[in-house]
C-alpha positions in Angstrom: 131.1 -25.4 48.2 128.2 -26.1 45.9 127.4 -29.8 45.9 125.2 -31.9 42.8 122.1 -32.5 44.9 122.5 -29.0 46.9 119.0 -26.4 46.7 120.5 -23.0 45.3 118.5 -19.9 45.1 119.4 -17.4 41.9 118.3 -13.9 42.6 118.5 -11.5 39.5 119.6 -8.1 39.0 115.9 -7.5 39.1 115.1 -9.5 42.5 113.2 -11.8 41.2 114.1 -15.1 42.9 114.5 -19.5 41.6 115.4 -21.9 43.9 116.5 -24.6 42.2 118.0 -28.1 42.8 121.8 -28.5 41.4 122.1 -30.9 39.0 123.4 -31.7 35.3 120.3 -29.8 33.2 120.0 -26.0 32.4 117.3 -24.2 34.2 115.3 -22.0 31.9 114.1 -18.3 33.3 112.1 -15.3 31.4 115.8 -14.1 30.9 117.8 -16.9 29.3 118.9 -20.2 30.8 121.7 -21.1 33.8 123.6 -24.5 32.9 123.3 -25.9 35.9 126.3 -28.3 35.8 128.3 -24.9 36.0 127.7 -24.3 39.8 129.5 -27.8 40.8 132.8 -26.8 43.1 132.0 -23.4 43.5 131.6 -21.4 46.2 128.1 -19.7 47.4 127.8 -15.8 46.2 129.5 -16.3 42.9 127.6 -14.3 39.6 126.7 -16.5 36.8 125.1 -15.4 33.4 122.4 -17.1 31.3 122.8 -17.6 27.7 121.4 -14.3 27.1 124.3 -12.4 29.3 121.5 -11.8 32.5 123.6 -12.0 35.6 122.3 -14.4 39.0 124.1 -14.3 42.0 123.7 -17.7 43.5 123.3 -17.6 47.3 122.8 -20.4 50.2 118.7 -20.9 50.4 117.6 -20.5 54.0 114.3 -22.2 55.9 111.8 -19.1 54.9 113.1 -19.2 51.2 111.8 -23.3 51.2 108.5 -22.2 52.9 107.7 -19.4 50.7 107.5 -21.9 48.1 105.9 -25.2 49.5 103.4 -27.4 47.7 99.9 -27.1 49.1 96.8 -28.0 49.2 95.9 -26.2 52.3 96.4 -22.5 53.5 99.8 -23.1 55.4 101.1 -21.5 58.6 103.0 -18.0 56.9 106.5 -17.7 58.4 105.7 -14.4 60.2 103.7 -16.7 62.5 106.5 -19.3 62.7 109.0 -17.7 64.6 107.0 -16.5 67.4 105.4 -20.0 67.7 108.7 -21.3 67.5 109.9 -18.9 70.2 107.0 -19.1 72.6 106.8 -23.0 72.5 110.8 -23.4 73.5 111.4 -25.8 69.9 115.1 -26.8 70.3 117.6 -29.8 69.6 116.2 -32.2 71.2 112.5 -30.9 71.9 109.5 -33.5 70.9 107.1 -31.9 69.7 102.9 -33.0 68.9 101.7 -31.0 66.1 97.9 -31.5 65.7 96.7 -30.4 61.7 99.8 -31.2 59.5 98.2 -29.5 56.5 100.9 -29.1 54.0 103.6 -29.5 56.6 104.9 -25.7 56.6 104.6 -25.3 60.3 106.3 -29.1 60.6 109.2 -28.2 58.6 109.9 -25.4 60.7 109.6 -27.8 63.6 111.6 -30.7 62.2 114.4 -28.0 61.4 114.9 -26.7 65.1 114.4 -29.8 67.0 117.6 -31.6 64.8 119.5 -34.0 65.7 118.2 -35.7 68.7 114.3 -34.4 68.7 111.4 -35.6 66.9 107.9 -34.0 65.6 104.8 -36.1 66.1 102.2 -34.7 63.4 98.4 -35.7 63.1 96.3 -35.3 60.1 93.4 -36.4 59.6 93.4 -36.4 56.0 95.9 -38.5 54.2 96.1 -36.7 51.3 96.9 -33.9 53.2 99.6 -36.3 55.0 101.0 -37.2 52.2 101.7 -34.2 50.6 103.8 -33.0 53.8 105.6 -35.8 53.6 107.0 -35.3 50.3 107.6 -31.6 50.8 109.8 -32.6 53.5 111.4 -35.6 52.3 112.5 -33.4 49.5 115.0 -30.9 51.7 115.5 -34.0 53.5 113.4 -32.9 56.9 111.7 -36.2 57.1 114.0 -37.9 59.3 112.6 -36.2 62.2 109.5 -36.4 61.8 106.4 -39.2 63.1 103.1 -38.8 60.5 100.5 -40.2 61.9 97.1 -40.5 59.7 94.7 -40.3 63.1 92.0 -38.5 64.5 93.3 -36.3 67.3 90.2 -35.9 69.2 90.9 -39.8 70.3 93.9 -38.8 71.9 97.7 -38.6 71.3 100.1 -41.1 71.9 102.9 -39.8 73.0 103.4 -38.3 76.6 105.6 -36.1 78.4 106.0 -34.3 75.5 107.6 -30.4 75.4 104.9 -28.6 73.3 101.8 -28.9 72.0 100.4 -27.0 68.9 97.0 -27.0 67.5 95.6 -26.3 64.3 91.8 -27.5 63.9 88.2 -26.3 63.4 87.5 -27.2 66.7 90.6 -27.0 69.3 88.3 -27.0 72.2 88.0 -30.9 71.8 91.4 -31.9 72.1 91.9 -30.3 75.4 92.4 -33.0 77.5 94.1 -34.8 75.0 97.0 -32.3 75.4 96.6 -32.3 79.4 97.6 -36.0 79.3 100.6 -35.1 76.9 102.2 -32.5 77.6 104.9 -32.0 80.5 103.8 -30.0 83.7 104.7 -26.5 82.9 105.3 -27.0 79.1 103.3 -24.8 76.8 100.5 -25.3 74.3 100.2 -22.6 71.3 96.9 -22.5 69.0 95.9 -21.1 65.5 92.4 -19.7 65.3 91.2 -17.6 62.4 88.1 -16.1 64.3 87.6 -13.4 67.4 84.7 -15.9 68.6 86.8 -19.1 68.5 89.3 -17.0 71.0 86.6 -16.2 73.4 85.2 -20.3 73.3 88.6 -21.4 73.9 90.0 -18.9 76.3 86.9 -20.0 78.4 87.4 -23.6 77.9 91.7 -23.3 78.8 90.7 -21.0 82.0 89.1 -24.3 83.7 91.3 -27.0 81.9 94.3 -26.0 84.5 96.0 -23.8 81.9 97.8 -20.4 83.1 99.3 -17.7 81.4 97.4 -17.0 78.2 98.7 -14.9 75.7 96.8 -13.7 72.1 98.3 -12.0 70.0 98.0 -11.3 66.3 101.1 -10.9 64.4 101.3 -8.3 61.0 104.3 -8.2 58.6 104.6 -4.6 56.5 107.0 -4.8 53.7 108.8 -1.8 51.6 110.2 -2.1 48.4 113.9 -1.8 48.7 114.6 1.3 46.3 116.8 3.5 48.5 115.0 6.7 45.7 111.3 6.0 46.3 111.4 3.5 49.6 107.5 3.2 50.6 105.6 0.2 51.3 104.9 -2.4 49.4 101.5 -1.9 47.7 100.0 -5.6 48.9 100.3 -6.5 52.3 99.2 -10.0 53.9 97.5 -8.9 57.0 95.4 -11.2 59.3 96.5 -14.7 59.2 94.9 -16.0 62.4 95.2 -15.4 66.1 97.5 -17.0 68.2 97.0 -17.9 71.2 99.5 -19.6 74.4 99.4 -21.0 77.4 101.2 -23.7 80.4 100.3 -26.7 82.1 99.8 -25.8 85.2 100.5 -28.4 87.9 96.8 -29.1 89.6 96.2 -29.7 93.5 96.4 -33.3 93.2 99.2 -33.6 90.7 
């Protein structure tokens, strides 16, 4: 049942998509306006009409629907990339997590949302602007609550240990090395977004005689088609390379 205060997405007979907060105003579109106050007590998947007789079918928003439409000041981490990071890292209930390069707090939410209820995110930015912004954008689907900011300079080192993943987002990854050695649990896994070939190659060197095994790069590619069941081809724009990803464990070292 639709809730004041619930996020609702409208999607019209011509696809086009609003996600909108319920609430007691109308919600204006290039196709009329939806009185909002309408949606109270009913049940997701009903068809509402704006003043203009336009139908909307009004549908449960899911993570990727929040993400497509975060505020940003940064290029943010596309969902495409999020669930294999989420599935090569192990995020869970209960995981904690160090994030390293909250930007605008895409990748966070999508961290903050799998580690519920008992885990917690712990996300450094160096830029509080930058900080703040992911802040609000989660504090307004009400992800927050999992989540440590921290306004700090990675390369000094993380404070929390015995952590279950590590991920990395900076210039220069290389630094914060051991860092995430100190950090992260013995066998746990470390995942890294880099946007060039040649920051690969430097890091792969550098992980090869930090005590890291098992590294994995790949490069993920989403092709879309337009959904006419007549004419079904791809889409005519396509967001391609992203940035490289790239894994790998703790190992445990001689000494350990």
């Amino acid at each position: 049942m639709i809730r004041k205060g619930d996020f609702v997405l409208l999607v019209g007979e011509d696809q086009k998509e609003f996600l909108v907060k319920v609430d007691y105003k109308e919600f204006s579109t290039h196709k009329g306006s939806v009185d909002l106050s309408r949606l109270v007590g009913k049940e997701y998947g009903i068809c509402v009409e704006t003043n203009k007789g336009v139908k909307y079918w009004v549908v449960r928003p899911v993570l990727a629907d929040f993400l497509k439409r975060i505020k940003r000041l940064t290029q943010i981490i596309y969902p495409k990339d999020i669930g294999y990071i989420i599935l090569k890292l192990g995020i869970g209930p209960g995981k904690k997590i160090i994030e390293c390069g909250t930007g605008s707090g895409a990748l966070t939410m999508a961290f903050a949302y799998y580690v519920r209820p008992f885990g917690r995110v712990y996300t450094y930015e160096v830029k509080e602007e930058f900080s703040k912004l992911a802040q609000d954008n989660l504090k307004r689907i009400g992800l927050d609550e999992w989540v440590t900011f921290r306004v700090s300079d990675a390369e000094k080192g993380f404070q929390e240990k015995e952590v279950d993943a590590v991920f990395i987002d900076v210039k220069y990854p290389e630094r914060l090395i051991e860092s995430v050695k100190k950090s992260l649990k013995i066998g746990a896994s470390v995942g890294f977004l880099l946007p060039t070939t040649n920051q690969v190659s430097s890091l792969l060197k550098v992980i090869e005689k930090s005590g890291f095994v098992g590294a994995e790069v790949v490069e993920i590619l989403l092709r879309r088609f337009k959904p006419n069941p007549e004419r079904l081809r791809p889409d005519d724009m396509m967001i391609a390379h992203t940035g490289f990803l790239l894994f790998a464990r703790k190992a445990k070292e001689d000494n350990q």
